[in-house]
C-alpha positions in Angstrom: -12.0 -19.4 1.7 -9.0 -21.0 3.6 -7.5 -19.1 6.9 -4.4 -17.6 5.5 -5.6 -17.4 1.4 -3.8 -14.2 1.0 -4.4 -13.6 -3.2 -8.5 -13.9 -2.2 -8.5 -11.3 0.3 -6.3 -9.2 -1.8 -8.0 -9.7 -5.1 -11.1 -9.4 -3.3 -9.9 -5.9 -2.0 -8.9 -4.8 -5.6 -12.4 -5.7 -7.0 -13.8 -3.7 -4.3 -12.1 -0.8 -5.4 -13.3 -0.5 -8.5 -16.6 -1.5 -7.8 -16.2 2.3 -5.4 -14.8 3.6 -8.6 -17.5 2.5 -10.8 -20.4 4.2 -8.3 -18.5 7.4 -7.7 -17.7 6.5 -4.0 -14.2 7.9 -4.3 -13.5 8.2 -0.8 -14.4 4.8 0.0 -12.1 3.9 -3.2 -9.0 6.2 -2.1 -9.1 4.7 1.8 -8.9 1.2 0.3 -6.7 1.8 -2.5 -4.3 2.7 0.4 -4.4 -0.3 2.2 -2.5 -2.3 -0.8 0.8 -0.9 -0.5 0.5 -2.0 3.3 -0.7 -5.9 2.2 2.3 -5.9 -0.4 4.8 -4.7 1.9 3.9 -6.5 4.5 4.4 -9.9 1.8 7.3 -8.8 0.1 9.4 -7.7 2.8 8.8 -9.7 6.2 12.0 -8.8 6.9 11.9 -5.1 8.1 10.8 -4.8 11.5 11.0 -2.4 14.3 14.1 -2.3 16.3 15.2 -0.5 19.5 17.7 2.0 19.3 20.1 -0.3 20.6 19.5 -2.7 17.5 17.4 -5.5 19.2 14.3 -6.5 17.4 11.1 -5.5 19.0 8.7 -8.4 20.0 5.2 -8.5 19.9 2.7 -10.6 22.8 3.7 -13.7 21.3 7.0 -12.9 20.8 7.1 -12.3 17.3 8.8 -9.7 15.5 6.9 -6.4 15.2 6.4 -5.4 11.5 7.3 -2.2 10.5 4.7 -1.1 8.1 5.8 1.8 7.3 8.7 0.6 6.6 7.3 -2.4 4.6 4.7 0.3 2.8 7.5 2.6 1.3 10.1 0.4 0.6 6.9 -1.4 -1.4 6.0 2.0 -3.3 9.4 2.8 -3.9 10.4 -0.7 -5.5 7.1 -1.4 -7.4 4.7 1.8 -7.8 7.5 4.9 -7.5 8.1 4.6 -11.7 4.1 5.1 -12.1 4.4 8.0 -10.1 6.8 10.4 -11.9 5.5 13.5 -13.9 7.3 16.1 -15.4 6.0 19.4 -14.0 4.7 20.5 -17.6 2.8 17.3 -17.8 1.5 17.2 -14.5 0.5 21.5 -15.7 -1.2 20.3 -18.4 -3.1 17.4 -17.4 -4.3 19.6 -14.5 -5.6 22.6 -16.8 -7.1 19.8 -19.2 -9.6 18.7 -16.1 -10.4 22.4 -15.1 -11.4 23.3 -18.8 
């Protein structure tokens, strides 16, 4: 794998998700499952950095811009995975008295 082969990594992250799925580690899963919002963000929109108060961009040790990831992570959510996400209450009701039965 090259330095900088961003898909591998990724792809390689998703497989390992299900891979927790598949033996039950669910904690394991939900911890990395959270880290791909933060990968897409940080791809998708480079752009969104910290800034002062004053409106200057902070810099980091080598004097590049500092991400703002969570920034980057909702903007992500809210763009790509936000539609997923919505439930009518009496949905949401049901589905939870489906998995207590």
């Amino acid at each position: 794998m090259a330095q900088g082969d961003v898909s591998f990594t990724f792809m390689d992250r998703v497989k390992e998700v299900e891979l927790n799925i598949e033996d039950g580690r669910w904690q394991s899963a939900l911890a990395l499952a959270l880290t791909l919002p933060d990968i897409c963000g940080g791809i998708a929109f480079p752009e969104i950095v910290k800034k002062y108060r004053d409106g200057r961009i902070m810099m980091d040790r080598q004097k590049n811009p500092t991400r703002d990831v969570g920034g980057q992570y909702i903007r992500w959510f809210d763009e790509y995975a936000f539609d997923y996400f919505k439930i009518k209450p009496e949905t949401l009701r049901k589905r939870v008295l489906d998995i207590l039965a």
